[in-house]
C-alpha atoms as one frame of an Amber mdcrd trajectory, in Angstrom:
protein
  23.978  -7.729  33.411  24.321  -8.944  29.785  23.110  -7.235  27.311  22.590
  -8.670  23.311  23.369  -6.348  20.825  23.328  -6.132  16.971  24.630  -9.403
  15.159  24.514 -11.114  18.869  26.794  -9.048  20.178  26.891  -9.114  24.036
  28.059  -6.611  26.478  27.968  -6.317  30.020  26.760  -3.146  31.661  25.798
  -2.295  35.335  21.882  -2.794  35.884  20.408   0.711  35.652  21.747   2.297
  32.724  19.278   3.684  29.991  19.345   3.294  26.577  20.115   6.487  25.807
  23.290   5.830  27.690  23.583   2.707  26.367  23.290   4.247  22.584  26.120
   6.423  23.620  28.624   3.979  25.010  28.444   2.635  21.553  29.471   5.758
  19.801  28.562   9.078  19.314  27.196   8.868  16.032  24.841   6.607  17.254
  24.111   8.492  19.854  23.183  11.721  18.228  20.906   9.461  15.635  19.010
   7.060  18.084  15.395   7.561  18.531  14.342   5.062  20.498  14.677   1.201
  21.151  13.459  -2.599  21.485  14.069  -4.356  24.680  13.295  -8.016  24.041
  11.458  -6.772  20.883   9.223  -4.647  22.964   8.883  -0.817  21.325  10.393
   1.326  24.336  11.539   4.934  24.792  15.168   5.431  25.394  15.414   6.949
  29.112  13.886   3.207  30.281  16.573   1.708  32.365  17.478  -1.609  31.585
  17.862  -4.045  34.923  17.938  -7.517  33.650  19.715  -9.634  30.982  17.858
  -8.601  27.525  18.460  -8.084  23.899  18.424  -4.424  22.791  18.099  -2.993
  19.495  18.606   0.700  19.083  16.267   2.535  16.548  17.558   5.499  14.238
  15.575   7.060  11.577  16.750   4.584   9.297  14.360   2.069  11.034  10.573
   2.084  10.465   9.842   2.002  14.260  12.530   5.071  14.448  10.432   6.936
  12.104   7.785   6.060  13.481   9.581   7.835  17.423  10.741  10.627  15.118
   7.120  11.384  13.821   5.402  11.548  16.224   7.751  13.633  18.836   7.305
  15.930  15.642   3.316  15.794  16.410   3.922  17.128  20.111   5.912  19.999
  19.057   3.212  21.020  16.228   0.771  20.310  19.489   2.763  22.726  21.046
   3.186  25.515  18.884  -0.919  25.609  17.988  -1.161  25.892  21.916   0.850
  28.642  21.763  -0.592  30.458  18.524  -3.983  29.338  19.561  -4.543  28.589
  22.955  -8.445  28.153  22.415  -7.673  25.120  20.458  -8.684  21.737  21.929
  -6.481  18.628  21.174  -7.408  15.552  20.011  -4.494  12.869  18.776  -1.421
  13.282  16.983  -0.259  10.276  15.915   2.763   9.163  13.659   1.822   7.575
  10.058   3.466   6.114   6.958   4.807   9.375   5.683   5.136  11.693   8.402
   2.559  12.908  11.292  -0.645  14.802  11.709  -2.591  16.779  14.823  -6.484
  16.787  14.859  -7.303  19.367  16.236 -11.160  21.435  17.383 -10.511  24.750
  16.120 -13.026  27.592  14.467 -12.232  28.824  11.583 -10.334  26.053  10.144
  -6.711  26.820   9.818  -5.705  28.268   6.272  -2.315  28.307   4.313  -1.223
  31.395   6.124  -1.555  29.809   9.678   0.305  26.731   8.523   2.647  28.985
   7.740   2.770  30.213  11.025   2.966  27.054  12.990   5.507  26.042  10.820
   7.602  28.969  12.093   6.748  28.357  15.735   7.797  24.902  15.359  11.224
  25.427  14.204  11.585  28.197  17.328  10.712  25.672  19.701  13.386  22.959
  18.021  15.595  25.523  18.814  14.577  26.096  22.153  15.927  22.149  22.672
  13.613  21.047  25.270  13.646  17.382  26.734  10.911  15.357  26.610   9.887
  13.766  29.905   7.847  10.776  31.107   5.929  10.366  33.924   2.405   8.561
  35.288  -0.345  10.183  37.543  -3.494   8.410  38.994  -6.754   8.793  36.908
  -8.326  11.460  39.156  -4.995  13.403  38.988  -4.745  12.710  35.355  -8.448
  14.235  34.561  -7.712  17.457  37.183  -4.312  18.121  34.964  -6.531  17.719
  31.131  -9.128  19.692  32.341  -9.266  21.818  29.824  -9.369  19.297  27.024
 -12.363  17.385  26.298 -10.806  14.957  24.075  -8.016  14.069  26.249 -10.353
  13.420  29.180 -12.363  10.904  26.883  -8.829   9.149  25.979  -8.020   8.994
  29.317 -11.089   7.457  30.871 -10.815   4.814  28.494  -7.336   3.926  29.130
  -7.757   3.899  32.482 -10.929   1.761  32.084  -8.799  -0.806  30.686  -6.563
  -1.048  33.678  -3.860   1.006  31.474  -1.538   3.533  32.898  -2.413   7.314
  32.241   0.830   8.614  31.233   2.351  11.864  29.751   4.825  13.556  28.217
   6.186  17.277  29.251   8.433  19.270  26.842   8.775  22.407  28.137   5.650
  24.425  29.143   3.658  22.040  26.868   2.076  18.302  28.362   0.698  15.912
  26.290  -1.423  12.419  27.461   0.872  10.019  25.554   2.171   6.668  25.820
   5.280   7.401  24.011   8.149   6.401  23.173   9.565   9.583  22.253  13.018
  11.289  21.010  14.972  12.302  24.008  14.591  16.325  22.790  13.317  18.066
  20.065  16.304  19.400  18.961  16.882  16.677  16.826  13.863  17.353  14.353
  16.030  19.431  12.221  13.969  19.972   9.420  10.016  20.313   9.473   7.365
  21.241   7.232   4.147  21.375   7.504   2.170  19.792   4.144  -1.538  20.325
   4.197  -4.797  20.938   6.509  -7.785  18.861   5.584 -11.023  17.986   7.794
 -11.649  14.884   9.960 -14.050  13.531  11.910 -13.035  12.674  15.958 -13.052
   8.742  15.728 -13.733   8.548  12.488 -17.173   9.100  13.139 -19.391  11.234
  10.881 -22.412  11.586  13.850 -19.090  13.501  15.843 -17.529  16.894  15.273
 -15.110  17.811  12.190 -11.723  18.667  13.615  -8.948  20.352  11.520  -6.218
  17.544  10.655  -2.935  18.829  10.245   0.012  17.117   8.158   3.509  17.623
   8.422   6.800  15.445   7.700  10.309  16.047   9.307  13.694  14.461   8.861
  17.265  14.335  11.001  18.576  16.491   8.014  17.477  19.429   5.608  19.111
  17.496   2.393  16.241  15.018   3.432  13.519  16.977   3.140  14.297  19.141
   0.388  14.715  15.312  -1.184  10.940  14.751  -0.167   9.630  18.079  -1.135
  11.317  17.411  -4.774   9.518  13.714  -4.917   5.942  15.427  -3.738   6.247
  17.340  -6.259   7.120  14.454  -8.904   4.340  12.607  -7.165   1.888  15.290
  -8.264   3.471  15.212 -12.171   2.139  11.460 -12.058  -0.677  11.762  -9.975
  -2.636   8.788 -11.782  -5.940  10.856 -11.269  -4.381  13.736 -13.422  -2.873
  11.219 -15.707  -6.383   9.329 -16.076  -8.235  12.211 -17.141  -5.508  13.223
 -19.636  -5.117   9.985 -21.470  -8.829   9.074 -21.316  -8.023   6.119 -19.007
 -10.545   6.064 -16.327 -12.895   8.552 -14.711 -14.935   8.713 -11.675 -18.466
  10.678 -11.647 -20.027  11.911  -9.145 -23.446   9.519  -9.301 -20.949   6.966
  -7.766 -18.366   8.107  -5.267 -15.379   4.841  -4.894 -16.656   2.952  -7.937
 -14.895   3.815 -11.110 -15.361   3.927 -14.856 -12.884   2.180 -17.115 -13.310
   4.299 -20.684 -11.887   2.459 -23.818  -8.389   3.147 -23.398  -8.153   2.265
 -20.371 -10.151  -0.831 -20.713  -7.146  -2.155 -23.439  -4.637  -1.696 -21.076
  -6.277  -3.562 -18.014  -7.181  -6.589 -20.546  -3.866  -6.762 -21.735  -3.004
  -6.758 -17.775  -5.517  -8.873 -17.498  -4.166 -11.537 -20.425  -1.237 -11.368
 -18.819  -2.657 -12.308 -15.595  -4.723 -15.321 -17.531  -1.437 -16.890 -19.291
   1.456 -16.798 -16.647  -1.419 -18.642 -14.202  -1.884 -21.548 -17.318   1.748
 -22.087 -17.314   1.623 -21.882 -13.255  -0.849 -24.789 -13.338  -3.833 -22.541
 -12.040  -7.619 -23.137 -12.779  -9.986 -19.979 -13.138 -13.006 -19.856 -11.907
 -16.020 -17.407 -11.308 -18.177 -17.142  -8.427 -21.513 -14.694  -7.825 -21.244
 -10.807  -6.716 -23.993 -11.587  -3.828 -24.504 -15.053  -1.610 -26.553 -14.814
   1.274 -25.547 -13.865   5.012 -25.707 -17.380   6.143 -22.222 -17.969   3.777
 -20.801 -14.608   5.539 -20.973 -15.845   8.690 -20.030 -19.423   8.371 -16.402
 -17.731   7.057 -15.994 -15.413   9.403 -16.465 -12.295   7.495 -19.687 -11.246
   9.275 -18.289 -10.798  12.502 -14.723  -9.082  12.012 -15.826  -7.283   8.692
 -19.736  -6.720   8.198 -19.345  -2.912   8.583 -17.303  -2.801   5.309 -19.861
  -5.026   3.647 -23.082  -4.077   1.540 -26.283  -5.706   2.003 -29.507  -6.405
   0.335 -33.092  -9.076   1.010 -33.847 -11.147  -2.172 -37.379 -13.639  -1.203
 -37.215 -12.343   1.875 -33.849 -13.661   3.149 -30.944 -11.723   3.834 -27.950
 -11.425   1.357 -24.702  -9.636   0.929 -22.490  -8.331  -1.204 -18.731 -10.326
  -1.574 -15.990  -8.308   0.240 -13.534 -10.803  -0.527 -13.388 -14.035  -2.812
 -12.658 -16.469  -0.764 -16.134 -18.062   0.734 -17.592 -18.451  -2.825 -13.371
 -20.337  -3.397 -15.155 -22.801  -0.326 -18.112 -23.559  -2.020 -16.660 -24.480
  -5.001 -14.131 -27.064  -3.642 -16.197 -28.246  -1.434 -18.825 -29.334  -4.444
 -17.337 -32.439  -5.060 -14.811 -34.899  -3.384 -11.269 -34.487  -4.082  -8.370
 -36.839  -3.794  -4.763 -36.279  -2.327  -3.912 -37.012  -6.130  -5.574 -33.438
  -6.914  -3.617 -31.591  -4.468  -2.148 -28.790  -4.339  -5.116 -27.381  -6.413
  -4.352 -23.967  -7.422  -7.581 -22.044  -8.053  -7.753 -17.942 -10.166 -10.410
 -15.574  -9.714 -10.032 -12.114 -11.146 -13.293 -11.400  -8.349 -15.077  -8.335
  -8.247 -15.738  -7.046  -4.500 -17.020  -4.185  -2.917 -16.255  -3.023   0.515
 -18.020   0.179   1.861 -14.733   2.887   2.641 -15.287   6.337   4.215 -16.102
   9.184   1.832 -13.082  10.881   3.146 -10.991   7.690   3.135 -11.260   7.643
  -1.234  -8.283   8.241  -3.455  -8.733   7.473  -7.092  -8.405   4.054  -8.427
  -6.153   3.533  -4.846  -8.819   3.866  -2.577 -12.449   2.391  -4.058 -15.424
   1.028  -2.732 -15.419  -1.652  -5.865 -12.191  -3.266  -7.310 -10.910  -7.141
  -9.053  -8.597  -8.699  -6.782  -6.386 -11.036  -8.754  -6.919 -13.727  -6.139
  -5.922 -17.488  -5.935  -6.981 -20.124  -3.320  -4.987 -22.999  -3.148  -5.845
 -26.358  -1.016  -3.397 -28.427   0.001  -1.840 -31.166   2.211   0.291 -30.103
   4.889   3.695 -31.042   3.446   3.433 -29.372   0.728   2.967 -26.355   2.625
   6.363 -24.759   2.170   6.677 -25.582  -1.509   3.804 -23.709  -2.241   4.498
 -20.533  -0.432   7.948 -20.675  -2.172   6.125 -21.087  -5.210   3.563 -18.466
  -4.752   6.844 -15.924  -3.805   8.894 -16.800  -6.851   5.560 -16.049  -8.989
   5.599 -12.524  -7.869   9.038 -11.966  -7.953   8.556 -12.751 -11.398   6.012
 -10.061 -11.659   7.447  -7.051 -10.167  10.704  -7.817 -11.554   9.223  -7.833
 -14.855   7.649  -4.575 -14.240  10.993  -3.003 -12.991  10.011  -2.833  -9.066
  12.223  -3.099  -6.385  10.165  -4.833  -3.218  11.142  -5.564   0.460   9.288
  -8.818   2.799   6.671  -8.034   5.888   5.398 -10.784   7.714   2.493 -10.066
   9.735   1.606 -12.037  12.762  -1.664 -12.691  14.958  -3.517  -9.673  15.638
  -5.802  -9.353  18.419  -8.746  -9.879  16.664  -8.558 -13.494  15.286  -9.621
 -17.426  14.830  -8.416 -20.449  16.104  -5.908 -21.340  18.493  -2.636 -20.099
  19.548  -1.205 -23.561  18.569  -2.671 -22.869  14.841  -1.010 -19.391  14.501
   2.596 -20.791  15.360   2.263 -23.802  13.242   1.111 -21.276  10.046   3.557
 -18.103  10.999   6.534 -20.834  11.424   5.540 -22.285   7.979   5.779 -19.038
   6.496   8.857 -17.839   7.975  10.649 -21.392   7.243   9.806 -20.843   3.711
  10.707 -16.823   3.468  14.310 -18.568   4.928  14.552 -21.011   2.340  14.359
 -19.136  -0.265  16.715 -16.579   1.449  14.864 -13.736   1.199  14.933 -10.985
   3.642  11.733  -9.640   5.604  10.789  -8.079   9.042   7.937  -9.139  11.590
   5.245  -6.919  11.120   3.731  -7.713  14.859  -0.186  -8.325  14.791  -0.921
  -7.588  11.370  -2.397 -10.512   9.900  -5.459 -11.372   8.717  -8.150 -12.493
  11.360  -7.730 -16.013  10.035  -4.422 -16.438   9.324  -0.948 -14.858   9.132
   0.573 -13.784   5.970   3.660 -12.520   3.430   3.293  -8.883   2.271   5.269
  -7.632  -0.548   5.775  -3.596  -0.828   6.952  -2.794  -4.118   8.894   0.512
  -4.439   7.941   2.681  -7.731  10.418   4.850  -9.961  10.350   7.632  -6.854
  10.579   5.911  -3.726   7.149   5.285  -2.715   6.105   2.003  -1.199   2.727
   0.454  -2.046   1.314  -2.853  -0.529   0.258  -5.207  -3.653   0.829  -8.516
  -3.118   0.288 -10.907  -0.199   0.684 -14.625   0.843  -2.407 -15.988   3.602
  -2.051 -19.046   5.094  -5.081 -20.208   6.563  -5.936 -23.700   8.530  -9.481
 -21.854   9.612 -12.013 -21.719   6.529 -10.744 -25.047   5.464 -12.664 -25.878
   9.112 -15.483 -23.832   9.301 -16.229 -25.266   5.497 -15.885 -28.653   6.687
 -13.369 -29.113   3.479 -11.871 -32.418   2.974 -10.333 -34.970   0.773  -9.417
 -38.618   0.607  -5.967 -39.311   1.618  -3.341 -41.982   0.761  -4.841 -44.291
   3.395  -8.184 -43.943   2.209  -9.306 -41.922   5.334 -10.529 -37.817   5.684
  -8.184 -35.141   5.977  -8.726 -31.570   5.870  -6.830 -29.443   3.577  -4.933
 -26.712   4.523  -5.230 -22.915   2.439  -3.024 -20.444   1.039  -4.722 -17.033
   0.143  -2.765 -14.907  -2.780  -2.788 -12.008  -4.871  -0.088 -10.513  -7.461
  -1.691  -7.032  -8.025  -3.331  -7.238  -5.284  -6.053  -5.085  -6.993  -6.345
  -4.537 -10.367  -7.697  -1.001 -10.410  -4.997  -0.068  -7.473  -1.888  -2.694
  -9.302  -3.320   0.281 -12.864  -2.978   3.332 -10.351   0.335   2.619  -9.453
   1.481   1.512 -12.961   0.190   4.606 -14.385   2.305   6.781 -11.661   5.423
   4.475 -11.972   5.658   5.187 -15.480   4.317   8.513 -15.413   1.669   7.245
 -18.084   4.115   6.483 -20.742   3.621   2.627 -20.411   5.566   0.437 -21.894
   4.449  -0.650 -25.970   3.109  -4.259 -24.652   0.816  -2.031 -22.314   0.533
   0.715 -24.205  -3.848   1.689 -24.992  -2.171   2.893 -28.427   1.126   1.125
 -29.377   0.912   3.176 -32.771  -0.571   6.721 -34.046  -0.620   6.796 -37.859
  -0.401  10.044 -38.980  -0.806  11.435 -42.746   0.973  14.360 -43.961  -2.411
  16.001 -45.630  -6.041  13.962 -46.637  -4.502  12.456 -50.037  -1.724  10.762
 -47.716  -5.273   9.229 -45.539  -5.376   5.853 -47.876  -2.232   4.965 -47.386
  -2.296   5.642 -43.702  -5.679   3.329 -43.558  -4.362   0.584 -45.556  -1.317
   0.418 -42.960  -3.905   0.797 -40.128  -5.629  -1.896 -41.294  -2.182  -4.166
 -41.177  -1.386  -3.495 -37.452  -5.440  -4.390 -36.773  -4.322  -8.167 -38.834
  -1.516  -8.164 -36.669  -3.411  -7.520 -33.248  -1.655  -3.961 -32.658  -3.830
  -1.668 -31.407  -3.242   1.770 -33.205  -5.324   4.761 -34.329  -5.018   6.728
 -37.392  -5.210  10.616 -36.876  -7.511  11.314 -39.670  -8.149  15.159 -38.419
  -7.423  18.073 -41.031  -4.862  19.862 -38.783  -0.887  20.710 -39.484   1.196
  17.778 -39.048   3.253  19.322 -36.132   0.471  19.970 -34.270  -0.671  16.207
 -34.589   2.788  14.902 -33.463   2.909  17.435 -30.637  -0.566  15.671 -29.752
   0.436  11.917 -29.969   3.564  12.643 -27.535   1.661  14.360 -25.100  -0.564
  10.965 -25.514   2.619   9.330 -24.607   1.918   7.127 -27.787   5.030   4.757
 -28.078   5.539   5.117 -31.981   3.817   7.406 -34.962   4.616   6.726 -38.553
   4.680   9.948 -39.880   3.445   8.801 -43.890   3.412  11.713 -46.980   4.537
  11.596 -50.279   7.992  10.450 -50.312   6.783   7.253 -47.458   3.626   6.241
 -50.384   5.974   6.091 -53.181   8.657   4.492 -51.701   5.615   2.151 -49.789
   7.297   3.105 -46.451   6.959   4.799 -42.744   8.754   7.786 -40.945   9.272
   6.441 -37.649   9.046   8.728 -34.809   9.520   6.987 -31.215   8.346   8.299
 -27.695  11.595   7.466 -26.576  14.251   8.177 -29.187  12.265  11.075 -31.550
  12.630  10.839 -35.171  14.412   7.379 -36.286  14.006   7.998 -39.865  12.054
   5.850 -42.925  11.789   2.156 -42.978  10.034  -0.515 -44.248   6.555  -1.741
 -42.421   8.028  -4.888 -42.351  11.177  -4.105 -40.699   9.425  -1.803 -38.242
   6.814  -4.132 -37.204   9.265  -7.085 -36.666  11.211  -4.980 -34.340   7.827
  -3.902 -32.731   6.478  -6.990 -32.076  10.106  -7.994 -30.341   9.052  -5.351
 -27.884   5.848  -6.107 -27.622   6.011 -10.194 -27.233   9.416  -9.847 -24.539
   7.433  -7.173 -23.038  10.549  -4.675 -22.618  10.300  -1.864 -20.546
């Protein structure tokens, strides 16, 4: 049989052989590193033999889907060693996730630090131990007799088997778990484990269930790794933007509202200068802004769509007597206002703005600072359009926010997500829209992978994950195409010929949210923001009070020149007022006492550089308002 390999290579192999075998006929590097593998871009373990003419990819850790194998192998053998430790403990899931793995698990007491400690140590003893991981099926009666002891299991498996799907599991030793797999071929590749944190979590997600014990972990092919990852968790918790938003009076959150938080002056200048950045690269993009109402009634919600696949995220409220709700998303009140008056072909593409509040009800446990809220701005734009103008757009729209992140100094990488199983519209739709997407990610030569099923429920779409200073990825901005609202909102305009035509829909943010797009800035930079978004580009300080005049009179230059600056007007020693503004992480002080008001000068002191010496204002504004105006980083 013939079998496609990387870069369309194609070898011929005897029907039978697995891809474990496969992996090793190739080399023994690969070999060693393979976790598992795509058969005709089906997910599959390795010890599936191949029998037919396919293409075959072979997954190391390097690939998300290897990870992904790597992870969650990782969960069985953390399974494993609690079952040993603790064999009262009842299972739940262990699934893989974007940064490692984690067990629930029913367990009384919780576990503390010491037990993680513990596992930990039982984990690496069964690595060692080198066990195989096997595969196999039973019937569902057979299936419930061998999980007998495990509530949760026997729920998972009369639901799979409900479905008509098999009831399979995986053996590693003395230890069998109900899992569909894949898996590694043996645990003695997880070379390096560590266990991170135990929190609580509801089975299901479910608050009217029991709280298990979730435990986290993370493991890598190599020790270098995870020493690597240890060393950027703890970087991570340096910049943690809830830590940072607290110390520099940014933001706060209070406990009379859980998910919706406060922006305190500071932070308020920095997310209007985000903001007026926002409002003048959409001018000079040829983008309209409009405005549309927090609440519309339900009517609206379902006519888009939103009711069925999303009303348990939505808030809702009667006004007269009628039923209304609060806007998840932008786009329906984006329909009403094209659809208020005719439009020509001559009009199109319109390109409409909406920095739109929305509020979407997320789990209590599901919150995480100005990343995780129950009421955020997305930066969205709707644009209408006529079918060949399609690509442009989407080219358009991707150029835009490489403009964006590269101006910020992130690095991103290209998803596009497909139909998911929950959707509208036809099959016929979803090709037409994912090949228009693709064609233009091609054209403008950019790299991306298929994220399968991922779109939206009316359309598929273009993520962009920026990477920050440390390696994290974060999801910000995103490209929707979308032939269904268009339809349900009976949108039209005239064409060329004079007849009806419905326009088709792009969806789009840059930030994707600005309260998330601050978060991540704030971590990125560690809170020392560039001057342009600096809260306080400048800290005047005087020597002593009869240096304060001077100091005000060159406060109230920056204010003529729009830079925003305070003037530390506190009787305290002038070290202590510097050590102050840099922990601040003010960009520039001018330090001002005698010798700087007779000579009608500043001491400039930089974030950056320390002490740069005396200057004149003029000189030292002209280069600051360089920085500020090219926005350098």
């Amino acid at each position: 049989m013939k079998v496609t390999l990387k870069d369309d290579v194609v070898k011929e192999f005897e029907p039978g052989i697995t891809g474990l075998e496969l992996a090793k006929s190739l080399g023994a590097g690969l070999y060693k590193s393979a976790c598992s593998m795509k058969v005709d871009g089906e997910l599959c373990d390795l010890r599936k033999p191949l029998t037919q003419d396919c293409q075959v990819s072979i997954l190391t850790f390097d690939d998300a889907e290897g990870k992904k194998t790597f992870w969650h192998t990782a969960s069985h053998v953390l399974a494993q060693a609690v079952k040993r430790l603790y064999p009262q403990a009842k299972l739940a899931i262990g699934p893989a996730i974007d940064n490692g793995f984690y067990y629930d698990i029913d367990i009384e007491p919780a576990f503390t630090a010491e037990d993680l400690e513990k596992i930990e140590a039982e984990m690496k003893k069964i690595v060692k131990e080198g066990y195989e991981l096997e595969r196999f099926e039973l019937p569902e009666e057979e299936a419930l007799k061998r999980m007998a002891d495990e509530p949760y299991k026997l729920e998972l498996i009369q639901e799979h088997a409900g479905k008509g799907e098999p009831v399979s599991f995986f053996t590693q030793g003395e230890f069998t778990d109900l899992c569909a797999g894949p898996h590694l071929p043996d645990v003695s590749r997880l070379k390096a484990i560590k266990l991170t944190q135990c929190t609580g979590a509801y089975w299901r997600g479910n608050a009217e269930n029991k709280m298990l014990c979730r435990v986290y972990g993370i493991a890598f092919p190599k020790a270098s790794q995870l020493e690597d990852y240890l060393k950027m968790l703890e970087e991570a918790k340096r910049r943690d933007h809830r830590k940072l938003g607290k110390e520099l009076d940014l933001f706060d959150i209070f406990d009379e509202g859980p998910g919706f938080p406060v922006f305190l002056p500071k932070g308020m200048a920095l997310r209007n200068t985000l903001e007026n950045y926002w409002r003048e690269l959409h001018r000079r993009n040829g983008y309209v802004e409009i405005r549309t109402p927090l609440i519309l009634n339900q009517e609206l919600w379902h006519r888009s769509g939103h009711w069925d696949h999303y009303k348990d995220n939505m808030y809702t409220t009667v006004i007269d007597g009628e039923d209304y709700a609060v806007k998840p998303m932008n786009c329906p009140g984006g329909m009403l206002v094209y659809k208020s008056k005719p439009h020509s072909y001559r009009e199109l593409p319109m390109r409409v703005g909406e920095l739109g509040i929305v509020h979407r009800h997320e789990l209590s446990g599901a919150l995480h600072g100005l990343m995780r809220v129950r009421c955020f701005t997305q930066d969205d734009a709707h644009i209408f359009m006529m079918p060949e103008q399609i690509k442009d757009e989407i080219k358009g729209v991707a150029s835009l926010i490489d403009q964006v992140y590269s101006m910020f100094g992130f690095k991103y990488h290209v998803e596009l997500s497909t139909m998911p199983e929950d959707h509208m519209g036809t099959l016929e739709q979803w090709e037409q829209a994912t090949s228009a997407l693709e064609n233009a990610l091609k054209e403008l030569g950019r790299p991306y992978v298929i994220n399968e099923g991922d779109g939206a429920f009316y359309g598929p779409k273009i993520d962009f994950h920026l990477e920050d200073c440390i390696g994290r990825t974060w999801q910000c901005g995103t490209i929707q195409l979308d032939y269904q609202m268009p339809e349900r909102f009976d949108l039209e305009y005239t064409g060329a010929d004079g007849e009806k035509h419905r326009p088709i829909m792009i969806h789009r943010v840059l930030f994707g949210s600005i309260e998330r797009f601050i978060g991540i800035l704030t971590e990125h930079f560690a809170g020392a923001f560039p001057t342009w978004l600096a809260p306080v580009q400048v800290k005047v300080i005087p020597v002593s009070e009869k240096h304060l005049e001077y100091a005000k009179a060159l406060g109230d230059k920056l204010m003529d020149l729009g830079i925003r600056f305070e003037v530390d007007e506190r009787n305290e020693k002038i070290g202590y007022k510097i050590r102050e503004a840099q922990l601040e992480k003010v960009p520039y002080m001018l330090i001002v006492g005698d010798k700087e008001v007779e000579s009608q000068t500043v001491s400039v002191r930089s974030r950056k550089d320390g002490d740069k010496g005396a200057v004149s204002f003029e000189a030292f504004v002209a280069a600051l308002k360089e920085e500020i105006d090219s926005k350098a980083l």
